[in-house]
C-alpha positions in Angstrom: 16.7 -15.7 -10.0 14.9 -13.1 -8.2 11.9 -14.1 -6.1 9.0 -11.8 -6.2 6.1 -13.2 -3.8 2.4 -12.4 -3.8 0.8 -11.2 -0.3 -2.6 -10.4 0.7 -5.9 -11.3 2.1 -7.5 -14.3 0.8 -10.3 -13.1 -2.4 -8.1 -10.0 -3.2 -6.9 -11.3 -6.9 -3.3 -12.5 -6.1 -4.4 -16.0 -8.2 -5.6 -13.8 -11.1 -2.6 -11.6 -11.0 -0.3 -14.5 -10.8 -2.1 -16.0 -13.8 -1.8 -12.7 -15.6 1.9 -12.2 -14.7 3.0 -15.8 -16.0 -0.1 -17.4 -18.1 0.0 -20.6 -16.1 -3.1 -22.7 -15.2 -4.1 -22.1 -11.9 -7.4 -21.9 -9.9 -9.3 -18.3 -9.9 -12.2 -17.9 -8.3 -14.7 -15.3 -6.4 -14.4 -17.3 -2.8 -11.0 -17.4 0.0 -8.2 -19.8 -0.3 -8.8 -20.8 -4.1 -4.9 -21.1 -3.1 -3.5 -23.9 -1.0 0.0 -25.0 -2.0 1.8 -22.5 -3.2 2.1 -21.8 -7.3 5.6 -21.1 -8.6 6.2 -20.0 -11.7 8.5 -17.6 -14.1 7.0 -14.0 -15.2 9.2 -11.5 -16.5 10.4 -7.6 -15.8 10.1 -5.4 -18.9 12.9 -2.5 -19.8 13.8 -0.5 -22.8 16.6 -2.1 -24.9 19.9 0.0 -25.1 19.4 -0.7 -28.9 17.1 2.1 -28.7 19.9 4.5 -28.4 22.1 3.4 -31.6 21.6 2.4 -35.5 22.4 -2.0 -35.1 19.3 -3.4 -33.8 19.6 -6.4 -31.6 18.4 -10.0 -32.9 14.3 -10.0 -33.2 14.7 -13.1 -30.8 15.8 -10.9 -28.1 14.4 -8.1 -28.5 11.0 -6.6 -30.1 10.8 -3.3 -30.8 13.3 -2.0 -28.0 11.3 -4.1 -25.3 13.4 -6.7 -23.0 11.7 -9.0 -20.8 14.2 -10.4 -17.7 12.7 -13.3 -15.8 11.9 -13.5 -12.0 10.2 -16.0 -10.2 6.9 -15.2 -8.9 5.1 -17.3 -6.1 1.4 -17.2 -5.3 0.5 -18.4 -2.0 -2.4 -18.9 0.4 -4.0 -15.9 1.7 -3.4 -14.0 4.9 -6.6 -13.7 7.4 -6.4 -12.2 10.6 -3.8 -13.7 13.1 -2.3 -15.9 10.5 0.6 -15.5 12.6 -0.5 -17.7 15.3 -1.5 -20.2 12.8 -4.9 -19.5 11.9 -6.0 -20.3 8.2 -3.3 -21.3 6.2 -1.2 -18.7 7.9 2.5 -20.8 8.9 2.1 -22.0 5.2 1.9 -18.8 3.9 4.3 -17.3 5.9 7.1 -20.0 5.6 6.6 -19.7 1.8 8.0 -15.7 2.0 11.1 -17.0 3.8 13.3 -16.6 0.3 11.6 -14.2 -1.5 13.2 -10.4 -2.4 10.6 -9.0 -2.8 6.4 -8.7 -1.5 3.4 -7.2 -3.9 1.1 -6.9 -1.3 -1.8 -7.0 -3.3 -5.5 -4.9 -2.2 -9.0 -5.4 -3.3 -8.9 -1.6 -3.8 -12.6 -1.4 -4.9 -13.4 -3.1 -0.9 -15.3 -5.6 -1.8 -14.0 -8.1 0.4 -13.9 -8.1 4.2 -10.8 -8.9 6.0 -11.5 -12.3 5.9 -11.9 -12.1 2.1 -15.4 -12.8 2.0 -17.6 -10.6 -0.4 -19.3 -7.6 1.0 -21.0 -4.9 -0.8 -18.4 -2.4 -3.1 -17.3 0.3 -1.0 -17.9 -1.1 1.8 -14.5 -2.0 3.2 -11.8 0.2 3.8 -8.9 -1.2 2.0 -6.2 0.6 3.6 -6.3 -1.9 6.9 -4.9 -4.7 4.4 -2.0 -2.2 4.3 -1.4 -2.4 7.9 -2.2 -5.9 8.1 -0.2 -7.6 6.1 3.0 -5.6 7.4 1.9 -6.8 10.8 1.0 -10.3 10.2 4.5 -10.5 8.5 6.5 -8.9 11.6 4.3 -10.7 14.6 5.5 -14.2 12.3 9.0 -13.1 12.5 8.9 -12.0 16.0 7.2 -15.3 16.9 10.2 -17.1 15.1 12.7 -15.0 17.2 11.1 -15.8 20.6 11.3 -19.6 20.0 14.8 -19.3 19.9 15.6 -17.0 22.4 15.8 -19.4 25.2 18.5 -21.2 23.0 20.6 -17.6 22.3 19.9 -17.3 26.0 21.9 -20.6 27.0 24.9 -20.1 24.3 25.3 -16.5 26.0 27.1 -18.2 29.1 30.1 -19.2 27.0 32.8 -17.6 27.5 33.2 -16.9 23.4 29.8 -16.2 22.5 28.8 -13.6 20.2 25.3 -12.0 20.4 25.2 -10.8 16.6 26.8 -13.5 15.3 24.3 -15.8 17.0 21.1 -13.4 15.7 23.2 -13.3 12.2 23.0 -17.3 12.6 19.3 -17.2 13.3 17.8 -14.9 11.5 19.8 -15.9 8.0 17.1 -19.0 8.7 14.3 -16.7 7.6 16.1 -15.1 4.6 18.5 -12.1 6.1 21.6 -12.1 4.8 24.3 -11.4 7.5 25.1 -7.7 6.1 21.2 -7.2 6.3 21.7 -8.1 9.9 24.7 -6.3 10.8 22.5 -3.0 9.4 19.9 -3.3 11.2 21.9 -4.3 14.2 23.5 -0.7 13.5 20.2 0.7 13.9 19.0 -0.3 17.0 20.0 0.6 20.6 20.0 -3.1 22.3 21.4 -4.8 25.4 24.3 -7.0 25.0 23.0 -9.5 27.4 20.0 -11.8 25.6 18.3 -11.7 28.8 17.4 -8.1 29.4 15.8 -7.8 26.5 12.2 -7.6 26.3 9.2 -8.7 23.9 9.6 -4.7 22.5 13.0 -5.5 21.4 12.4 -8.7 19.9 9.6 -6.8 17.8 11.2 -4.3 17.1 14.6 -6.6 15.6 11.8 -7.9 13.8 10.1 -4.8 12.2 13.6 -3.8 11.4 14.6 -7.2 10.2 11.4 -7.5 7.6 11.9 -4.2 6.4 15.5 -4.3 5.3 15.0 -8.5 3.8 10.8 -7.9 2.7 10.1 -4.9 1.1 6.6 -4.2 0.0 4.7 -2.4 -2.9 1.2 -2.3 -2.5 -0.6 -3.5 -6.0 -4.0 -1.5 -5.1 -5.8 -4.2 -7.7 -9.3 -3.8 -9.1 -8.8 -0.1 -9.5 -11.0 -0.2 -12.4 -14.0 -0.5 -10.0 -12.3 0.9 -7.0 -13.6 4.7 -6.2 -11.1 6.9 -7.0 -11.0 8.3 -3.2 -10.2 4.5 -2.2 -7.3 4.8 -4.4 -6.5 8.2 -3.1 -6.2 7.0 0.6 -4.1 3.6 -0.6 -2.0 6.1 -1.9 -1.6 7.8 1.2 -1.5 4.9 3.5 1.6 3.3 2.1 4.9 4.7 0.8 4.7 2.8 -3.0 1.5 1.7 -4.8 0.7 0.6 -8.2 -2.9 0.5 -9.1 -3.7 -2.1 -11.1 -6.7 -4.4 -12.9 -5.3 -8.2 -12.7 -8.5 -9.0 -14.5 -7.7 -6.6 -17.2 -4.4 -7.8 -17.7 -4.9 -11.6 -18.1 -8.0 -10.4 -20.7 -5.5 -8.6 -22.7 -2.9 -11.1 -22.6 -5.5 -14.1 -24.0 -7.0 -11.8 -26.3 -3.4 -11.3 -27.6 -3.1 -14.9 -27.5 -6.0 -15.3 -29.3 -5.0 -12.6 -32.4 -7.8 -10.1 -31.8 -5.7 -7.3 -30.4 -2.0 -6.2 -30.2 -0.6 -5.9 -27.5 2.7 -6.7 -25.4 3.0 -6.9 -21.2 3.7 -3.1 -20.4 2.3 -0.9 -23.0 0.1 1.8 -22.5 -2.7 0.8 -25.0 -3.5 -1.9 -27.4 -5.2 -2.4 -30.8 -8.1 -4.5 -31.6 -7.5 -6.3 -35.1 -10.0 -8.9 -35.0 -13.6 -9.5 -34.1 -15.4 -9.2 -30.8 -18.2 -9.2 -29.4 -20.5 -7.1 -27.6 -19.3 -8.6 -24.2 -15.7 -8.9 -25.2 -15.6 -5.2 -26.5 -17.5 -3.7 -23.4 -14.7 -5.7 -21.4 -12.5 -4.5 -23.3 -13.3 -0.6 -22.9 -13.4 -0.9 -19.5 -9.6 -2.5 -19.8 -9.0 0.7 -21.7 -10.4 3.4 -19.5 -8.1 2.2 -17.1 -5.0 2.4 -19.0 -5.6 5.7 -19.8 -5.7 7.1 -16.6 -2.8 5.0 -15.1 -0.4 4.3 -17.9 -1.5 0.7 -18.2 -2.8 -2.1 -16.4 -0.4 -1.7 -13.4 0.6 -5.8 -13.7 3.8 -5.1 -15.6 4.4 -1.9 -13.9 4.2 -3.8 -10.3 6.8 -6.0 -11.5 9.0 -3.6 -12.4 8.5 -1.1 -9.7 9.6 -3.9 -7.2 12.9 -4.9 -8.9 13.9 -1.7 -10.4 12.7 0.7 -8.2 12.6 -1.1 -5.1 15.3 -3.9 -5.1 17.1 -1.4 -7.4 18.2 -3.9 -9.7 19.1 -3.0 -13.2 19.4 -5.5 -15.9 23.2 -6.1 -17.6 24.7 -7.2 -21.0 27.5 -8.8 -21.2 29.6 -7.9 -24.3 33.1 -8.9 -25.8 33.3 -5.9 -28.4 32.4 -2.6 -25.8 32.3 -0.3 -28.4 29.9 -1.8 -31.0 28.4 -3.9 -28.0 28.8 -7.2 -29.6 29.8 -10.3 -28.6 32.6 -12.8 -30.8 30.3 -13.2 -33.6 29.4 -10.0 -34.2 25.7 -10.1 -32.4 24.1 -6.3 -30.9 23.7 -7.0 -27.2 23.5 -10.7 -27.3 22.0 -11.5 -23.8 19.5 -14.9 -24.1 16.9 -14.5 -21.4 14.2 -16.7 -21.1 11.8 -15.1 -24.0 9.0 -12.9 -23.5 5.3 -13.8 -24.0 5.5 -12.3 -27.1 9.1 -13.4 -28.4 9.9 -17.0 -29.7 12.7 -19.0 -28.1 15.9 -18.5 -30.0 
């Protein structure tokens, strides 16, 4: 299963956003590290069912109304401070915990109401775009850190006669979730000595950079945009290369209201419909929830998801059939793929 992994400062809303993404019970609350051991749990990418595109509809327990939900694992983890890399907060935990995941959200307090340690400051008052930065550089000082413990070790296996230098880095750095084609590109990329021991702390970081890059790539979740100014957003949107603004908040609101039977509404959609009774906080809430959805397509939860695997990993999802035309399996079933259900589909 894909591994999709929560990043950020501590305060920013990754606990909220995990509890949004996957409805489990976990601790939220408006201080740092409500996180300490890492949560693990199942949330789901969303695409349009190929059903769409012909008359047979696909069985209601796999499909509702042309959605699919695929599962991924998502993992919630401490928060990064500053120099978490070195060990400060619950940095080496945090870090370690990213070893085997595909893919980072890097999720922002876009509205900068938190400092860079997390704590709250007045709205506006922070510029969110140095948790951009940061988090990228925490992630690439832990992996250059990890390469520099062992380079004394590469150093000694360099004076046998058969020794390898990519095939011992392809060794090492498959430790901290590189595959060895990952490592072979990014080998390919960089101009290096073949002796261990001219190379210098810049090369190191730089295998590292490369490294993280090519095994850890990041979309920014620029979260609380629905009190962010919209020139905040704006400049997340120039300070990294893919952003998804998003309300974590408004997401897990919807999805317990849904829960609860006073609105419709699926993971993904653009809008919902009240159909039972709220009250006046719940409706202001609500509106709010709304206002945001209109301007960015939805609450940006679902649309993180899917930006990372789709659009980032690439991935797309697959159906196995027997019968290619009528895309059926043995018993005569439209695209008969059983993922794990969605929130909104019973178990078949």
């Amino acid at each position: 299963m894909l591994s999709v992994a929560l990043a950020g400062k501590p305060n920013a809303g990754k606990s909220t956003f995990y509890k949004a993404a996957t409805m489990a019970d976990v601790d939220v609350a408006n201080y740092p590290f409500t996180t300490i051991d890492p949560n693990r749990g199942v949330s789901y990418v969303r695409t349009d069912c190929p059903c769409l595109d012909r008359e047979a509809r696909c069985d209601a327990a796999y499909c509702r109304d042309g959605k699919r939900y695929a599962s991924v694992e998502l993992v919630d983890v401490a928060g990064l401070v500053p120099g978490a890399h070195e060990g400060r907060g619950l940095g080496n935990q945090f870090l370690d915990a990213l070893t085997d995941a595909d893919v980072i959200l890097n999720v922002v307090d876009a509205s900068g109401g938190t400092n860079e340690e997390g704590e709250p400051v007045d709205r506006g008052s922070y510029d969110p775009t140095r948790d951009v930065e940061f988090v990228e550089e925490e992630m690439d000082l832990w992996l250059a850190s990890v390469v520099g413990r062992n380079w004394e070790g590469i150093g000694r296996r360099s004076r046998s006669p058969d020794f390898d230098l990519e095939s011992a880095l392809t060794e090492l750095l498959t430790g901290v979730g590189a595959t060895p084609a990952d490592v072979a590109r990014v080998l390919r990329s960089m101009d290096y000595p073949a002796d261990p021991f001219q190379w210098t702390d810049e090369d190191r970081e730089e295998l590292a950079r490369k490294v993280r890059q090519e095994t850890k790539p990041i979309v920014v979740v620029a979260n609380k945009a629905d009190v962010a100014p919209p020139e905040a957003l704006d400049a997340l949107r120039e300070a990294a290369d893919v952003v998804v603004a998003a309300s974590a908040a408004g997401e897990l609101a919807l999805r317990r209201a849904a829960e609860a039977g006073v609105v419709e509404y699926d993971p993904g959609d653009p809008e919902f419909a009240v159909v039972g009774d709220l009250d006046e906080s719940q409706a202001a809430g609500l509106d709010r929830v709304r206002d945001l959805m209109e301007r960015e397509g939805g609450t940006g939860v679902q649309a993180a998801l899917n930006t990372a695997v789709y659009d980032v990993l690439d991935h797309v999802t697959a159906y196995p059939v027997q019968n290619e035309t009528r895309w059926t399996d043995g018993q005569g079933t439209v695209l008969p793929r059983r993922p794990p259900p969605s929130p909104r589909v019973d178990a078949p």
